[in-house]
Each structure stands twice: as C-alpha cells, then as structure tokens.
C-alpha positions, 0 to 999 in steps of 0.5 A, a space after each residue: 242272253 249270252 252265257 259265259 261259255 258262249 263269250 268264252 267260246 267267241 272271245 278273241 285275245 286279237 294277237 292273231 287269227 281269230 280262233 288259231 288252232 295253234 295259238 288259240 288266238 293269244 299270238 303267242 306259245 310256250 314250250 310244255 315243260 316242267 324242266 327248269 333246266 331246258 334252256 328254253 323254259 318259260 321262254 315264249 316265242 310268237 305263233 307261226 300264225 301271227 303273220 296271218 293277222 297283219 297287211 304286209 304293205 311290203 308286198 306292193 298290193 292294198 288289201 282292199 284290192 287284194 280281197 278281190 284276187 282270190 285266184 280260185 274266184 276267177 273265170 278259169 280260162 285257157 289262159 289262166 288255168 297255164 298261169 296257174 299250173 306253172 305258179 303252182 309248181 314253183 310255189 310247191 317247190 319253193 324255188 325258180 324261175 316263171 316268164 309270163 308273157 303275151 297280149 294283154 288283157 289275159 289275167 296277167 297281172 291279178 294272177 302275179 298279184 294273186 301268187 304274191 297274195 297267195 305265197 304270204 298269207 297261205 305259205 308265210 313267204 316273204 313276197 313282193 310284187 312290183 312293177 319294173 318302173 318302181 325297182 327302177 326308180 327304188 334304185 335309182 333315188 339310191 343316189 340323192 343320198 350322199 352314200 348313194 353307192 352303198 345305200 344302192 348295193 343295199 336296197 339291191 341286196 334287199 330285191 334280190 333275196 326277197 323270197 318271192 319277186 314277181 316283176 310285171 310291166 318288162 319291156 315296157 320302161 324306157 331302157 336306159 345304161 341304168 336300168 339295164 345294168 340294174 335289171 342284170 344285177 338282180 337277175 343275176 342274184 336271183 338266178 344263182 339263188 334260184 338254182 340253189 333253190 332258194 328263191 323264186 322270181 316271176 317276170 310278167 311281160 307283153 313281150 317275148 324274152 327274145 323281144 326285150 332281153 340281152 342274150 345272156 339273160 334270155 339263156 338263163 330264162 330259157 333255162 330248161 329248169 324254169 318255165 316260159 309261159 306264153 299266154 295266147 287268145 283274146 282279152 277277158 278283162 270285160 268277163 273278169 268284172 262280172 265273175 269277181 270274188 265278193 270282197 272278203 279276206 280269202 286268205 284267212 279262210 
C-alpha cells in the first residue's frame, strides 16, 4: 500500500522537470522575504528550469527524432570526435563561427542537429537548426505578403539574432540573385554579432568554402578566430544505426 510520504515524495505539480532542484517542479519561484518594502515581495517569476519541460518546435527537429541524437551515444569516430571538439569550444564560449564540411556520410548533419539539441535543452539557448533551402524559402514567401519589404527585413532580423543558427545543406540550392544576396545579409549580421560574442553560427556543407562562397565571405569564415573543420574518411551511416541511443529524453537526465 502506497503511503502518504510515498505520494508526497513522487508527486509531481507537472509545471516543470519532474522533481527540479530549483523548483520542486511547481515552475514557479518566489523571492524569500519578509520585507514589504522590496520591490519584488510577493512577485513570482518562472523557474530557469521550465524551458526544460516543453519541445521547442522552433529548433527545426521533432523530439521523437531527437531522442535518438544523443551525441555522447554515437560511434565516437575520427570524425566525430573533430565535430565534437570544435562544438564544444564554441558552445563553452558562447559565441563564433564553425564551418563543417567534407564527403557525406560522416555524421555531419546528427552531430548539427545534436549541437542545437544540446545548446537548448543543456544551456537554455535559443537554437535553430535549418537546412539553407528552408531560410531560403522562410525569405522568399516574405513577398506574397503585400508589405513583402518589411515582412522580409523582419524574418531576416529574426534569423539573424537567433542565438545558435546551425545552417546545413550549403551549396547544395540552386544559387540564385536571391539567395546569394540573402545568405550575405545573414552572414553579415551574424559575423559582426560573432565578433562581439554574441552569437554562434555553424555552416555544414559537402563542399569547401572556396568551392561554394564569394570571397568576401570565404575571408570571414577563414577568420583565424572561428574554426573550419573538414571532415575526412569513408561514410559510417550503415555503423551508426546499429549503435543508436535506446529513445529516451536524454536531455533531461
């Protein structure tokens, strides 16, 4: 028979992570005062943990794919050892610049979509992971709005100071005036926020810098402060289904 101290004990409010240290799970704090005269008596304010207990769509990954991009889970090869070394400075950090590129097949993409994970569920920051196709075409339906202009410069401000942008699949869209001119603007913005160590940007690709880019943006990823990462060897992808992580919310443990 379950006893009263037992239901107390595994009672969760479900405002939060199930037993938060911070919270207690009720998603919610209070200052500790007595002193009516502090301006923030009686005030409550939302438990740094309550990012924790949602899905944020935002991030461009759905959680049941997500379960099973533990980082730590996968077949630590060469190459996936190098990504992890050059995420894990920048994610320490909090701030620059990572180009990721060379044959596919190498981990690639799970490690980006791993990061993003990682970045918002472990560091509470605001992450996105995209394919360039998909900014692309975020920009380009601006203009089936009749303010096109202004509903464009503000999705692009929004790309542009997300805290983490993880943009996979370069060189890969059919370039275009458009999507050269908007790919400049963002890397634009977030090169100038990277400096000042703001935010972080990842560029994935199959393809060098010097392959894909112009070369007043191959200088900037070449900037001795940010990392370049080229991935070498053959494709793991069979290796990696037989070693996945078993499912489970990793990010909560």
């Amino acid at each position: 028979m379950t006893t009263l101290q037992e239901l107390r004990d595994n009672y969760d409010p479900g405002y939060c992570v199930p037993k938060c240290k911070i919270c207690g799970g009720m998603g919610w704090l209070r200052k500790d005062t007595d002193d009516k005269n502090d301006p923030e008596f009686g005030q409550i304010y939302p438990c740094p943990n309550r990012y924790l207990k949602g899905w944020d769509t935002e991030m461009g990954i759905a959680i049941e794919e997500a379960k099973f991009l533990n980082w730590d889970k996968f077949i630590q090869t060469n190459a996936i050892k190098q990504m992890r070394k050059a995420y894990d400075i920048v994610l320490e950090r909090g701030s620059g610049w990572i180009y990721i590129h060379g044959e596919p097949g190498n981990g690639k993409t799970i490690m980006a979509k791993a990061a993003a994970i990682y970045a918002r569920k472990k560091l509470g920051f605001r992450s996105r992971y995209r394919k360039l196709s998909e900014i692309m075409n975020d920009l380009r339906s601006s203009y089936d709005d009749d303010f096109g202009q202004i509903v464009y410069q503000n999705r692009l401000k929004d790309w542009a100071e997300v805290k983490m942008l993880i943009i996979d699949e370069l060189g890969r869209d059919r370039k275009t005036e458009f999507s050269v001119q908007s790919l400049s603007d963002i890397m634009d913005a977030r090169y100038q926020d990277a400096v000042a160590r703001q935010t972080i940007t990842v560029f994935v690709s199959n393809f060098s810098p010097e392959e894909i880019l112009q070369q007043y943006q191959i200088d900037r990823v070449r900037d001795g402060r940010f990392e370049v990462v080229q991935i070498k060897g053959h494709s793991v992808r069979a290796g990696m289904k037989q070693r996945e992580p078993t499912g489970e919310e990793w990010w909560n443990k």
